[in-house]
N, C-alpha and C positions, 0 to 999 in steps of 0.2 A: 644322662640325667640320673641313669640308676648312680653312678660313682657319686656325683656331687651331693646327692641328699642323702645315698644309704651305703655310705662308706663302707660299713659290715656287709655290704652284701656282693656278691660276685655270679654274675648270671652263669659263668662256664668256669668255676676254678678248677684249680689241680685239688687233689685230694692223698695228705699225708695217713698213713695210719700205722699204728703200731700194736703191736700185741704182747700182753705179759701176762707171769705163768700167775699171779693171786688178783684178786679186783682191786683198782686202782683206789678206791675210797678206803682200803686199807693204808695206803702209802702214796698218795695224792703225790708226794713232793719227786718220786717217779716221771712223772706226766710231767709235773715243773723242770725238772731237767733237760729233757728231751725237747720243749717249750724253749727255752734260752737257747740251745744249739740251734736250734734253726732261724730263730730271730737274729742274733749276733751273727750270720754270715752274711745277714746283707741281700739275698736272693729274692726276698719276698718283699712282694709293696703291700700285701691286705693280708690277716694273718687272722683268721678265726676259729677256736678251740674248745672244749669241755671247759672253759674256767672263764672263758666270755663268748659267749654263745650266741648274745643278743642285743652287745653293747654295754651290759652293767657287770662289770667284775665281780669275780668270784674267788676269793684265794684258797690255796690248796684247803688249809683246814675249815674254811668255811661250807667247804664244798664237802667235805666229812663230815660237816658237824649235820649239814642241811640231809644228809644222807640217812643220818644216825637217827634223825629226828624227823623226818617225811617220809622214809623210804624210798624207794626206786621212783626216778622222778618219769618215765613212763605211763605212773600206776597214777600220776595228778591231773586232778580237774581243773580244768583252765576258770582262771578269773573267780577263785571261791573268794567267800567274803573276809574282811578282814578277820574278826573274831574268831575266825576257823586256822588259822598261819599258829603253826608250833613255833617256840623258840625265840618268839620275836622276833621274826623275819620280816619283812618290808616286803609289800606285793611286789618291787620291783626287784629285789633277793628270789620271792619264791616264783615268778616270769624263767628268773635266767636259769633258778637250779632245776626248772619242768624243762627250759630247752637244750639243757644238756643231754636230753634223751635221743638229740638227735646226732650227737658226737662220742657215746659212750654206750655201748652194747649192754645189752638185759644183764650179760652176767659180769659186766664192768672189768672186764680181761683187756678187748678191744678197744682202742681207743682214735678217733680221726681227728683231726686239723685241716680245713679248708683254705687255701691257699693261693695268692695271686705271685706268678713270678716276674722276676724284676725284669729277667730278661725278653716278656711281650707274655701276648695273650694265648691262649690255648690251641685257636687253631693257625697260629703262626709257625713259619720254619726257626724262629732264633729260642723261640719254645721247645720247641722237638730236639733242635739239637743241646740243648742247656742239659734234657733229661738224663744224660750221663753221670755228671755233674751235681744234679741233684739228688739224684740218689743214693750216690757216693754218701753226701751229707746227712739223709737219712737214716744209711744204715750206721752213719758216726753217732746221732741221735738215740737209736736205738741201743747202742754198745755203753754208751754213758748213764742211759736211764734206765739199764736194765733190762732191755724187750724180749723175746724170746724170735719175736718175728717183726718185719716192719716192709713198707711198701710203700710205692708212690703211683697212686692211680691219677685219671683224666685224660682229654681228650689230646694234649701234648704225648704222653707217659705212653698210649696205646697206639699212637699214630707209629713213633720210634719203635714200637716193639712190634707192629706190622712192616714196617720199609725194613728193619731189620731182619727178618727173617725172608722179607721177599729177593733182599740184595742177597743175603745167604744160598738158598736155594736157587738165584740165577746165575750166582758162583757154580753150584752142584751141575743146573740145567746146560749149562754154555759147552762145559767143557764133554759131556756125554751127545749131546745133540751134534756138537762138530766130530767128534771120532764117528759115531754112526752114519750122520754126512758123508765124511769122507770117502769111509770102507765104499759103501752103496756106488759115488763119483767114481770110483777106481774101477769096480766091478762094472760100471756099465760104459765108462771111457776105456778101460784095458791098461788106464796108465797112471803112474804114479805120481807124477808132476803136474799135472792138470789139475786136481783136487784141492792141493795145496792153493795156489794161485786164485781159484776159485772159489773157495773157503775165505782168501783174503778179502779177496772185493766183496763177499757179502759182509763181513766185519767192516770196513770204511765206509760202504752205505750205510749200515747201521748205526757206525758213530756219528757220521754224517748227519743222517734226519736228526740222530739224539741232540747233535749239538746246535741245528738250525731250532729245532723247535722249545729250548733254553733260552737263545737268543729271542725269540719273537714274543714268548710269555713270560719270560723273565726281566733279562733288559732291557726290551721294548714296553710290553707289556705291565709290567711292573708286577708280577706275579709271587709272590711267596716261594713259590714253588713247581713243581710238576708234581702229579700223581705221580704215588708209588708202584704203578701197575704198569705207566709206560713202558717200562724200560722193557719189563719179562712182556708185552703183547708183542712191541716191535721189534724185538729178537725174533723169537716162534713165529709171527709173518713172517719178518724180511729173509729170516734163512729157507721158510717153504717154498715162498714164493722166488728168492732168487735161484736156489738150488733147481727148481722146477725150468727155470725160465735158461739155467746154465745147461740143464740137461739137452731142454730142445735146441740150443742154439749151437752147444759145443757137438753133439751127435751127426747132424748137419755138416758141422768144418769137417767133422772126420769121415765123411759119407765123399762131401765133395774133394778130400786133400787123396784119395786115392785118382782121381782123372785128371788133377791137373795143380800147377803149382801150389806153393803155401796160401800164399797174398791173395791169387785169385780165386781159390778155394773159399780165404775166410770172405772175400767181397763178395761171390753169391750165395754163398750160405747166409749171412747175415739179409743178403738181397733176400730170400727166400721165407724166411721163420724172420724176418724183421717184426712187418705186416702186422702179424699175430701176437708177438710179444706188445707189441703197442698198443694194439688194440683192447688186449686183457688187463696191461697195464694202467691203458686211460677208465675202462670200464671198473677198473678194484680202486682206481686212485679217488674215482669219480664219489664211489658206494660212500669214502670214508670220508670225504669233503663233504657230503652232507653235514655229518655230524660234526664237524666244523664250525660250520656256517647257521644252524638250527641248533644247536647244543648246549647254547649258552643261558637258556632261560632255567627255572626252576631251581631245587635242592642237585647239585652236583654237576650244575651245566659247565660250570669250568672242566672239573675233570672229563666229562665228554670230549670238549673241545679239544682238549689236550690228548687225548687219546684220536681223535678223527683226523686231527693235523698231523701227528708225529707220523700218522700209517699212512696216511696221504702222499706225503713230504718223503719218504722213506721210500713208495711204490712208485713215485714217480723220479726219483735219482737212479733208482734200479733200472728203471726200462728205459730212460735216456740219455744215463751218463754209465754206468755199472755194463751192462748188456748190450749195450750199440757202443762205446766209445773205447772203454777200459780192458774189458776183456777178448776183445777182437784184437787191440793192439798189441796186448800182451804175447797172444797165439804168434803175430805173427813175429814178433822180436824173440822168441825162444825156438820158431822153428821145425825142426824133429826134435828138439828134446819134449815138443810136447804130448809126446806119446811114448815116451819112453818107461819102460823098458821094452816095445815094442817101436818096431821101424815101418814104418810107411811110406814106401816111394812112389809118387805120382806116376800116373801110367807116363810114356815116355810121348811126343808130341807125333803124329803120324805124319810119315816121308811123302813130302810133296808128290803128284802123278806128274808124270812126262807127258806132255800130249802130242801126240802121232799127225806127224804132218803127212 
């Protein structure tokens, strides 16, 4: 209803803004520059500025003249009588040049444009990703009309430059969290080879939930997106939690591979620390299925949801497909290389008793 009756108006738009180095009511036709570059590219469907504010046009020198002649339109009383309008201004002249106060700063350096883009709404993903793009355009705007500074705020603009720095730092995070992994795995396995392999299957759970829980609020779901927080909580779970879960069950193989074969080794060890893994597993899988399942109401119940599935999703591949399936089978297909560079030979099987007739 807002679009069809108050086309000027936009409950959540983007917000362009530029800044130059004298007040634009010096050289209005600055702002007019910077004005056409961004209309002629076609981005915007609703396009609101200092020169029409509130539906009734303003052109550059009018808005100098209105300047010259009212002064700063902050400083005006709403709705004065006619006989009081300098200049012969039309109450619906002196409306729009008072609501330029709310697109042109006290000291008329700053200047903003509210803005709808073509490419969707605000808190859409085809919005977030355009914001490259757009700004590109603005700072062409800027270089044409002079600015000294220019920017592209809103809830599109800040979303991209949150998921951007959180994929940055999960770049930084990933690769420090798996060396320190590592070292730790090696130091308390004795081996060099174990870690590795180990380090893998936490990586393919991970892509795993990531890429289940895409599929269910995405392509199923019909979702925008996923929060941008997923990604970095079910890393930091699923490497604590498998690394934890590799520790108890790989220490086990290597407790049991000293009495007696490979194979049977890993079949009661896993017989042993199974139990327990499962158990912690269904109890952590359980906590975040909650949030799942009750997550969905209020301001941010999607992103709950999406954050209580992916951890869910992700703890329970760990403890029944990663930890009972993957990495049992792996031990036993490498053998003694899996303690290598140390050797472990199973105690030897004890020589039958003769019985004394």
């Amino acid at each position: 209803m807002v679009a069809e009756h108050f086309p000027q108006s936009n409950a959540n738009p983007a917000e362009v803004v530029f800044r130059y180095a004298q007040p634009i009511w010096g050289q209005p036709a600055r702002v007019v520059t910077a004005e056409d570059v961004l209309r002629q590219s076609g981005r915007f469907t609703q396009f609101v500025g200092p020169f029409d504010p509130n539906g009734t046009p303003l052109g550059a020198a009018e808005y100098a003249r209105l300047h010259a002649e009212l002064g700063p339109p902050e400083h005006l009383s709403p709705l004065p009588a006619q006989g009081e309008l300098a200049g012969g201004a039309s109450l619906a002249q002196y409306e729009a040049y008072r609501a330029t106060a709310g697109f042109v700063s006290a000291d008329g350096r700053t200047v903003e444009f509210e803005v709808a883009l073509r490419a969707g709404a605000q808190q859409t993903t085809a919005a977030l990703d355009a914001t490259p793009e757009v700004r590109k355009l603005v700072s062409e705007a800027a270089a044409r009309s002079g600015a000294v500074a220019s920017g592209l705020a809103g809830e599109a603009a800040a979303l991209y430059d949150v998921s951007s720095t959180s994929n940055s730092d999960l770049a930084h995070v990933i690769p420090v969290a798996i060396i320190a992994i590592g070292i730790l795995l090696a130091l308390v396995l004795r081996s060099a080879v174990a870690p590795l392999y180990l380090i893998v299957s936490v990586a393919l759970s991970y892509l795993a939930a990531l890429g289940v829980s895409t599929l269910v609020f995405i392509d199923l779901g019909g979702s925008g997106g996923l929060t941008f927080i997923l990604p970095f909580l079910m890393f930091i779970f699923l490497l604590a939690l498998g690394e934890d879960y590799n520790i108890l069950v790989m220490t086990r193989i290597r407790e049991e591979a000293r009495g007696r074969p490979l194979r049977s080794a890993v079949v009661q060890a896993i017989g042993m620390s199974g139990p327990t893994v499962t158990a912690a597993g269904l109890v952590l899988a359980g906590s975040f299925a909650v949030l799942a399942l009750v997550g969905g109401g209020g301001p941010g119940g999607s992103q709950i949801q999406d954050i209580g599935f992916g951890l869910a999703i992700g703890i329970l591949m760990d403890t029944f497909l990663v930890r009972t399936l993957l990495v049992p089978s792996v031990v036993s297909l490498l053998g003694r290389w899996n303690w290598w560079p140390q050797h472990i030979d199973p105690a030897p099987p004890s020589a039958p008793t003769r019985s004394s007739t």
